[in-house]
C-alpha positions as CSV (number, residue, x, y, z in Angstrom):
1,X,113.7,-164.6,-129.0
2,X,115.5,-162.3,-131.1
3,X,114.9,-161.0,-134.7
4,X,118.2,-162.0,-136.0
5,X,118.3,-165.6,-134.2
6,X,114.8,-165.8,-135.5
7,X,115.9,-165.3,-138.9
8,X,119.0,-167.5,-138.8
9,X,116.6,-170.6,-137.7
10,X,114.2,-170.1,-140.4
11,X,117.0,-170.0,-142.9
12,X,118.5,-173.1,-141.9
13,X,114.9,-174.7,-141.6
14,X,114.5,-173.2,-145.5
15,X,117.7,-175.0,-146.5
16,X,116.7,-178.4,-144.8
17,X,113.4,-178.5,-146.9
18,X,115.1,-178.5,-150.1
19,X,115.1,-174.7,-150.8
20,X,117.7,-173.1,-152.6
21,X,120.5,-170.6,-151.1
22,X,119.9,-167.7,-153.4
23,X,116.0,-168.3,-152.9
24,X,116.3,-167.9,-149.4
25,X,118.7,-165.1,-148.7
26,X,116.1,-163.4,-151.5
27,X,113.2,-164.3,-149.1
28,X,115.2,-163.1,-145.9
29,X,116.7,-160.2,-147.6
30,X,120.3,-161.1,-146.5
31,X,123.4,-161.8,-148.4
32,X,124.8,-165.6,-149.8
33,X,127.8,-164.7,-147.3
34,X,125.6,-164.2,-144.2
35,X,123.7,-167.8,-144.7
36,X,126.9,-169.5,-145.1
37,X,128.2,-167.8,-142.0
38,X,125.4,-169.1,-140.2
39,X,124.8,-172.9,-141.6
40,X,128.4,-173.9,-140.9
41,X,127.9,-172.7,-137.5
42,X,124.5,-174.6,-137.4
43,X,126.9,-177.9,-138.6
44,X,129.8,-177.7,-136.7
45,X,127.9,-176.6,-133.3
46,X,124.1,-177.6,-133.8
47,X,121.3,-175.3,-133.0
48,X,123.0,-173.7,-130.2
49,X,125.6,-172.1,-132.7
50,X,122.9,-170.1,-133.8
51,X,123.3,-167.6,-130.4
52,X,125.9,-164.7,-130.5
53,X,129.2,-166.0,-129.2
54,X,130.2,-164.2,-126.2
55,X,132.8,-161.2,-127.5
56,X,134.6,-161.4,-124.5
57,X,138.5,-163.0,-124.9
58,X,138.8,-165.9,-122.9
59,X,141.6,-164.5,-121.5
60,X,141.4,-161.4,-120.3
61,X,144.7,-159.0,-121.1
62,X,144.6,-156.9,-118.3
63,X,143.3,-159.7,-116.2
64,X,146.1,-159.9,-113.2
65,X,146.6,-163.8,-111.3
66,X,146.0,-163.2,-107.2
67,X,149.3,-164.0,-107.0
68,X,150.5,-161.0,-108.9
69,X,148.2,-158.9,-107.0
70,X,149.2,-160.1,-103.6
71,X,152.5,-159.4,-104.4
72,X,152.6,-156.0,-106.2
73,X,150.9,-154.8,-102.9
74,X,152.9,-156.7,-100.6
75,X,155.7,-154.7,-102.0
76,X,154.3,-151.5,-101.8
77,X,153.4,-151.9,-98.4
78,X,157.3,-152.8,-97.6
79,X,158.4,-149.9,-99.7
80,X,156.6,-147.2,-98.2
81,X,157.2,-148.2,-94.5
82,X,159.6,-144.9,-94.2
83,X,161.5,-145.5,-91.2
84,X,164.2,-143.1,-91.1
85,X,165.8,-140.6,-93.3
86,X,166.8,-143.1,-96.1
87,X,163.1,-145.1,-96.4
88,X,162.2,-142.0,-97.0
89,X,163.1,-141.1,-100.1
90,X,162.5,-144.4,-101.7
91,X,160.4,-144.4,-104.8
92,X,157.1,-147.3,-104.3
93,X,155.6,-146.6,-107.8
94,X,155.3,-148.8,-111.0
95,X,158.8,-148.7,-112.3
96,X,159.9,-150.3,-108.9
97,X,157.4,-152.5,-107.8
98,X,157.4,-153.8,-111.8
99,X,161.4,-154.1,-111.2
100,X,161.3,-156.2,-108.4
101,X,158.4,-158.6,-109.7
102,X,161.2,-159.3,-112.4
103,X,163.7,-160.4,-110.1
104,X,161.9,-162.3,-108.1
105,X,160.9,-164.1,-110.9
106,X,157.6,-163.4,-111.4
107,X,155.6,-164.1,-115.0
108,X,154.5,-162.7,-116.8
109,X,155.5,-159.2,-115.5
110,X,152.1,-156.7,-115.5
111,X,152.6,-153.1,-117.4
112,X,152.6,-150.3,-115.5
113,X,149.5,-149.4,-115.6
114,X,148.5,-152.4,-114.2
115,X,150.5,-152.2,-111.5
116,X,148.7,-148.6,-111.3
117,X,145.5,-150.1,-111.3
118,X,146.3,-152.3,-108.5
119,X,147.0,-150.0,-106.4
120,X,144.0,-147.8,-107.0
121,X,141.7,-150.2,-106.2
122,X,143.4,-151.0,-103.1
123,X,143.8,-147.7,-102.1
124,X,147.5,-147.1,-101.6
125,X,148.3,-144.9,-104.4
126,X,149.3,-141.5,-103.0
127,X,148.1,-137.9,-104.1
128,X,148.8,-137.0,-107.5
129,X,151.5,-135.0,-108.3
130,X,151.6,-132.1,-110.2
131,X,153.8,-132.1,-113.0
132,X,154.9,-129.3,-115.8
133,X,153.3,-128.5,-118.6
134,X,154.1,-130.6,-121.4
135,X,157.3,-128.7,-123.3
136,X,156.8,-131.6,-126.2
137,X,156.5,-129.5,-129.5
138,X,157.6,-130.3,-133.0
139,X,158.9,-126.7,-133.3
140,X,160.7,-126.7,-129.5
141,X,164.5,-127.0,-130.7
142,X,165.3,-129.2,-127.0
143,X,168.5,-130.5,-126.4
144,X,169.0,-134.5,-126.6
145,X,170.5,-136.4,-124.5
146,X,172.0,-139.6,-125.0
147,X,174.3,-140.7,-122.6
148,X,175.8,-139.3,-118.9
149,X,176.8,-136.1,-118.7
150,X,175.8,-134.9,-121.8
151,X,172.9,-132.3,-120.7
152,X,172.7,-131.0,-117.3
153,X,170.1,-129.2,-115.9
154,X,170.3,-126.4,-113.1
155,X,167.9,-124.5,-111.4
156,X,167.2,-122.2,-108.2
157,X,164.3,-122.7,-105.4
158,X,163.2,-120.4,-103.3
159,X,162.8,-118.6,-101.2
160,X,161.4,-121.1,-98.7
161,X,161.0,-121.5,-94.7
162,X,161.7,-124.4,-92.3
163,X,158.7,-125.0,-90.0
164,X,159.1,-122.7,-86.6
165,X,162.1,-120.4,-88.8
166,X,161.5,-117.0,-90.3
167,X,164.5,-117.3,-91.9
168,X,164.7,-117.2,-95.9
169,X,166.4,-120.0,-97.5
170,X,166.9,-120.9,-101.3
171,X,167.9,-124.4,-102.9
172,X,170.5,-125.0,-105.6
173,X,169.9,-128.0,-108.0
174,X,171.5,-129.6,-111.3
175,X,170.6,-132.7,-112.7
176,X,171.5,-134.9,-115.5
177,X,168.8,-135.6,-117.5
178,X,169.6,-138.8,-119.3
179,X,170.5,-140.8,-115.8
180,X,169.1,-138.7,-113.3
181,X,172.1,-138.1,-111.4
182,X,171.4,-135.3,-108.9
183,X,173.4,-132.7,-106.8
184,X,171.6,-130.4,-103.8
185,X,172.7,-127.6,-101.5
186,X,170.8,-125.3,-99.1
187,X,171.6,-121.6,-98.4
188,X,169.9,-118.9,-96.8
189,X,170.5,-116.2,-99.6
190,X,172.9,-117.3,-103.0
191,X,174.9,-114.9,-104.4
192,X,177.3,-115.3,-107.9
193,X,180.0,-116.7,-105.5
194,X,177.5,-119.2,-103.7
195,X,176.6,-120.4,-107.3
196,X,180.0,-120.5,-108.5
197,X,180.8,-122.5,-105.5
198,X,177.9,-125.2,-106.0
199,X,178.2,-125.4,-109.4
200,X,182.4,-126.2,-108.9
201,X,180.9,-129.2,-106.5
202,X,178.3,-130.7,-108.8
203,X,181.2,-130.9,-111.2
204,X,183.8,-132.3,-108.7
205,X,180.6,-135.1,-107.7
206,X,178.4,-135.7,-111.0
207,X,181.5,-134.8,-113.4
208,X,181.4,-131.9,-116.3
209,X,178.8,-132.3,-118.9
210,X,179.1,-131.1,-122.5
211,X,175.3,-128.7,-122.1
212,X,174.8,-126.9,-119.3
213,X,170.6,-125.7,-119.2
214,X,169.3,-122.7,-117.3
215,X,166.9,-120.9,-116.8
216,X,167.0,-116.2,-117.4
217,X,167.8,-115.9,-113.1
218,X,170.3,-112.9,-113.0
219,X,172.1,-115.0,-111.0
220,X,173.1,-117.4,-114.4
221,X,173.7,-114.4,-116.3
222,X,170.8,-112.6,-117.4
223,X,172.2,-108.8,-117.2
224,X,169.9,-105.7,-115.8
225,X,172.0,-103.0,-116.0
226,X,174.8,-103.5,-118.8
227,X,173.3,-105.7,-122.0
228,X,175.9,-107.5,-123.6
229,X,178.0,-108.2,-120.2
230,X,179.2,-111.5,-119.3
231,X,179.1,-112.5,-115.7
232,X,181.1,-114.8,-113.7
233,X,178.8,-118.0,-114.3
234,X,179.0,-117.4,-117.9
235,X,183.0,-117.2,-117.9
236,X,183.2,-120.4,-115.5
237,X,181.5,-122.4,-117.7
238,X,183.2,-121.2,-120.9
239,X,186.2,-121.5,-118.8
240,X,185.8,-125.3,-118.0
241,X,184.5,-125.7,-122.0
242,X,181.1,-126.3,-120.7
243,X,178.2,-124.8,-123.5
244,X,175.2,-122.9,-122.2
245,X,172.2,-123.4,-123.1
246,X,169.5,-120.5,-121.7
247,X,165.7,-121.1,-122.3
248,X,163.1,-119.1,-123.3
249,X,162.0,-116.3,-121.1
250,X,159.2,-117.0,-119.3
251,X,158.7,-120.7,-119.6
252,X,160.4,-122.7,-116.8
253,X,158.8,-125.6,-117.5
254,X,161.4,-126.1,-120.4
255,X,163.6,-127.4,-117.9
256,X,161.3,-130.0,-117.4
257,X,163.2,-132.7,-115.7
258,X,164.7,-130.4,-113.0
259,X,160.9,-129.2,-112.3
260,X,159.8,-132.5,-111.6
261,X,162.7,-133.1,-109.1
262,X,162.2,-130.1,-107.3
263,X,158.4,-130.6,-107.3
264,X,159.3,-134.2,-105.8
265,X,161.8,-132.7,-103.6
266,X,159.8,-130.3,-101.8
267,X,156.8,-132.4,-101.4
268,X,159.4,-134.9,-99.4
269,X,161.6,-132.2,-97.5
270,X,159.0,-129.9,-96.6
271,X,156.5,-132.6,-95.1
272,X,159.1,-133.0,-92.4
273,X,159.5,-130.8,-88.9
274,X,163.4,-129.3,-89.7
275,X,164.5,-126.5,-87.7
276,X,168.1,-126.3,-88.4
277,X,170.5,-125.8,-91.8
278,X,172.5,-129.2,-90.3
279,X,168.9,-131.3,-90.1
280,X,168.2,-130.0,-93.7
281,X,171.7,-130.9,-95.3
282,X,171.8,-134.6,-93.5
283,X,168.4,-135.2,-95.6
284,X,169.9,-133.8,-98.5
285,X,172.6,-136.3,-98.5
286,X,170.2,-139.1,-97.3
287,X,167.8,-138.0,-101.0
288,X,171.0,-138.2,-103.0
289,X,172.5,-141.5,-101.9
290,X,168.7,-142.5,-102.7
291,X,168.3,-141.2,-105.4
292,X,172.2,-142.4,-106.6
293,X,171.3,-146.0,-106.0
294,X,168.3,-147.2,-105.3
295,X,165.8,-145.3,-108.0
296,X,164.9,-147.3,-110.5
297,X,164.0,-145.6,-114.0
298,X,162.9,-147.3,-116.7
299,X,164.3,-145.6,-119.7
300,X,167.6,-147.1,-118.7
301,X,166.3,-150.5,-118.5
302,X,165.6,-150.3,-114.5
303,X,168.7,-149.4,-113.8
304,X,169.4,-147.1,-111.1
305,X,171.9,-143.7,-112.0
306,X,174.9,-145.9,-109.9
307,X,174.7,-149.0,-112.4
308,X,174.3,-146.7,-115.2
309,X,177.4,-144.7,-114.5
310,X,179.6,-147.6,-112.3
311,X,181.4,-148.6,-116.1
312,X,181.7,-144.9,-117.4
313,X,184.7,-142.4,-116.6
314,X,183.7,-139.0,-116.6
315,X,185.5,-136.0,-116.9
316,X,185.5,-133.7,-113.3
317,X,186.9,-131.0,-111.8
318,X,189.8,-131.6,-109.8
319,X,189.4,-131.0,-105.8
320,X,191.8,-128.5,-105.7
321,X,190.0,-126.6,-108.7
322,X,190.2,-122.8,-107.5
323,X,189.9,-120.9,-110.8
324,X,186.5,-119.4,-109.9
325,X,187.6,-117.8,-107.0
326,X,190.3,-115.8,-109.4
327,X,189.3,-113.0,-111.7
328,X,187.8,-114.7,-114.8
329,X,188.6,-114.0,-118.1
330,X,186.1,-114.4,-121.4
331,X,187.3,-117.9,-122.9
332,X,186.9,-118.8,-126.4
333,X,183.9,-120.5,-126.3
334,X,180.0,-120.7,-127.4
335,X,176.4,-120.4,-125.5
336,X,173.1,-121.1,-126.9
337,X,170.0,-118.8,-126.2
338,X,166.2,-120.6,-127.1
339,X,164.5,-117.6,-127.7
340,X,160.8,-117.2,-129.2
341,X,160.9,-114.4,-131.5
342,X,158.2,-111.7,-130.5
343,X,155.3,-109.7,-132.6
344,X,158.0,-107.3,-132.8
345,X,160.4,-109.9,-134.6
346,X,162.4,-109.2,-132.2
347,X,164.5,-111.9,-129.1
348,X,166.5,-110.5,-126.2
349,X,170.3,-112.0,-125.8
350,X,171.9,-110.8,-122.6
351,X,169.7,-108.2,-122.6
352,X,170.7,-106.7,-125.9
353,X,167.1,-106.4,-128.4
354,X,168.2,-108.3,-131.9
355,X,166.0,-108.3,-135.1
356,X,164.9,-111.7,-136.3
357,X,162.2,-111.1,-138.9
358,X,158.4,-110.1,-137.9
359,X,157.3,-113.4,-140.2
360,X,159.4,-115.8,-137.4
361,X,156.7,-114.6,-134.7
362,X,155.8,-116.8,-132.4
363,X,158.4,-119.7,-133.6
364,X,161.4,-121.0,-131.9
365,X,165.2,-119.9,-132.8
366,X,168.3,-120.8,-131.5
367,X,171.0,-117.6,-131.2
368,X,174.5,-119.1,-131.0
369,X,177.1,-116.7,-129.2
370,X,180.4,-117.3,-130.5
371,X,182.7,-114.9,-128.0
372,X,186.1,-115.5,-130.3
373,X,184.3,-113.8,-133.5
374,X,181.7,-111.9,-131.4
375,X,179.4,-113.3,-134.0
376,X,175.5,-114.2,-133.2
377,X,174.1,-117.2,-135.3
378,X,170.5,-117.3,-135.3
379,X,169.0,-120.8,-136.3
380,X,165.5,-122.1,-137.3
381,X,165.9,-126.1,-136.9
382,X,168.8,-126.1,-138.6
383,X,168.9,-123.8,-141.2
384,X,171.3,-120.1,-140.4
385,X,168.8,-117.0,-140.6
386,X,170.7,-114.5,-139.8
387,X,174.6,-113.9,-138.4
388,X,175.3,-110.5,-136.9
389,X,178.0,-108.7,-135.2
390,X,177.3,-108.7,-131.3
391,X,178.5,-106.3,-129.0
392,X,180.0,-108.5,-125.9
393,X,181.2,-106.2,-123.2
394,X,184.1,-106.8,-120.9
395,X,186.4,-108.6,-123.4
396,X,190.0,-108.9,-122.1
């Protein structure tokens, strides 16, 4: 027996000899509140109520019905049957499995996590994946987006080899990031032109977005030679009224959703024996059509990117677009460069050095290019720093 249940029985065996309450919590050392607690229990449940109650609910929250369970890994095991090029590509984690419970009606739907759980225990979840490093920072001055086509992401892979090729090949990639829409090509060594061409069909296909975000690849306009020059890429999407935005040097994993795609991407693509260019482009369009309409993401209310955009009209480039081909003038325009500002004080824009302030080092800025005015606005949130004359070369 106890202490404490010792205790509570003598109190209540006090009380029924006549004793008084403040005499006996004065002989038992506890307070008027504690013998109350304990002789109501003692009337409403006998003796008995003298024992600790059990602090377990009686219904467990994370407490899943057989039913449930049987289910969530019934439709696992259907998802991830991959026969053929399509199965594939299929997504069989949480957001899907969860998705599907709901349709068939099931209640009440589990969380995510313990659909997770689940799955752990009955050993079918797969090997984790890797993501990037967390880019979430107070200070990080990331672009929002809030409906289709309003940020775009673009990126470069590569190089990389096909099993049995010695052959160098490089991927080309731009997503959207509020509805995941995704565009892919393969070629065995990108130049300007190659990017010019891809980016003109991700426009055509996923339609223009307002942001275009890249990464410092001299191939999307980072300069080596002559700071201040605008490249092709640059001029394209001024041309089209598209806005850069360029991320800091040096951390990729700002472009966080395109990471994770790629990272996804290879770990499908490259798991499979390819040998030619045609084998690899026929899976690329099997992974889009996939990933168009049948992935399920639940920040748009498991919807898959085709529902999300089937009542939308979006703005694209018309099939006979042929502009980038042409010599490209510098359109009126603007492009945004996230820059952390050095010990120095100092950011690089296009490769020309500019003075920010050595008591901004280590924070975020945002230099706006404006190529009418040749002016470069530099921005901490929100508030104007600094404007300066920049010297854009090429103007025509």
């Amino acid at each position: 027996m106890s202490k404490e249940l010792h205790l509570r029985q003598r109190a209540i065996k006090l009380r029924l000899a006549g004793n008084p309450v403040q005499k006996i919590c004065q002989a038992l050392e506890r307070s008027r509140s504690w013998f109350h607690k304990w002789w109501q229990r003692w009337q409403f449940h006998g003796a008995d109520g003298l024992r600790e109650l059990p602090r377990t609910p009686k219904r467990q929250p994370n407490h899943l019905s057989k039913q449930i369970r049987g289910a969530i890994i019934a439709i696992r095991d259907r998802v991830v049957r991959r026969r053929g090029r399509f199965a594939r590509y299929r997504l069989a984690g949480a957001p899907t499995i969860r998705h599907e419970l709901e349709v068939l009606g099931y209640r009440p739907l589990p969380s995510h996590r313990q659909i997770e759980r689940v799955l752990r225990q009955s050993g079918r979840t797969s090997p984790a994946f890797r993501f990037a490093p967390d880019a979430k920072t107070t200070s990080y001055p990331a672009p929002v987006a809030k409906r289709s086509n309003q940020v775009h992401q673009m990126d470069l892979i590569g190089p990389r080899y096909l099993k049995g090729s010695r052959a160098r090949y490089h991927f080309l990639t731009c997503v959207d990031i509020y509805d995941h829409a995704v565009y892919v090509e393969f070629h065995r060594a990108p130049t300007v032109a190659t990017v010019l061409e891809f980016l003109v069909r991700a426009w055509q296909r996923l339609g223009v977005p307002k942001h275009l975000q890249v990464d410092n690849d001299i191939l999307f306009g980072n300069p080596r030679r002559w700071p201040g020059s605008i490249n092709r890429f640059i001029r394209l999407a001024l041309r089209v009224g598209v806005e850069l935005i360029f991320i800091p040097e040096g951390e990729p994993y700002r472009n966080g959703v395109i990471e994770q795609f790629n990272g996804w991407l290879q770990e499908r693509l490259f798991a499979l024996r390819l040998h030619t260019v045609w084998q690899v482009r026929r899976e690329l369009q099997a992974l889009m059509q996939v990933c168009r309409d049948e992935h399920i993401h639940p920040h748009l209310g498991y919807r898959t990117t085709a529902q999300v955009r089937r009542p939308i009209s979006v703005r694209r480039l018309p099939a006979n677009f042929r502009v980038h081909r042409r010599p490209l003038t510098i359109a009126t325009g603007r492009m945004t460069f996230i820059r952390r500002v050095r010990r120095s004080g100092r950011i690089t824009v296009l490769g020309v050095r500019v003075l920010v302030g050595k008591r901004r080092q280590g924070q975020y800025v945002r230099a706006v290019l404006f190529t009418r005015t040749r002016k470069l606005k530099l921005y901490h949130h929100t508030k104007l720093v600094k404007e300066i004359d920049y010297p854009i070369r090429g103007i025509e």
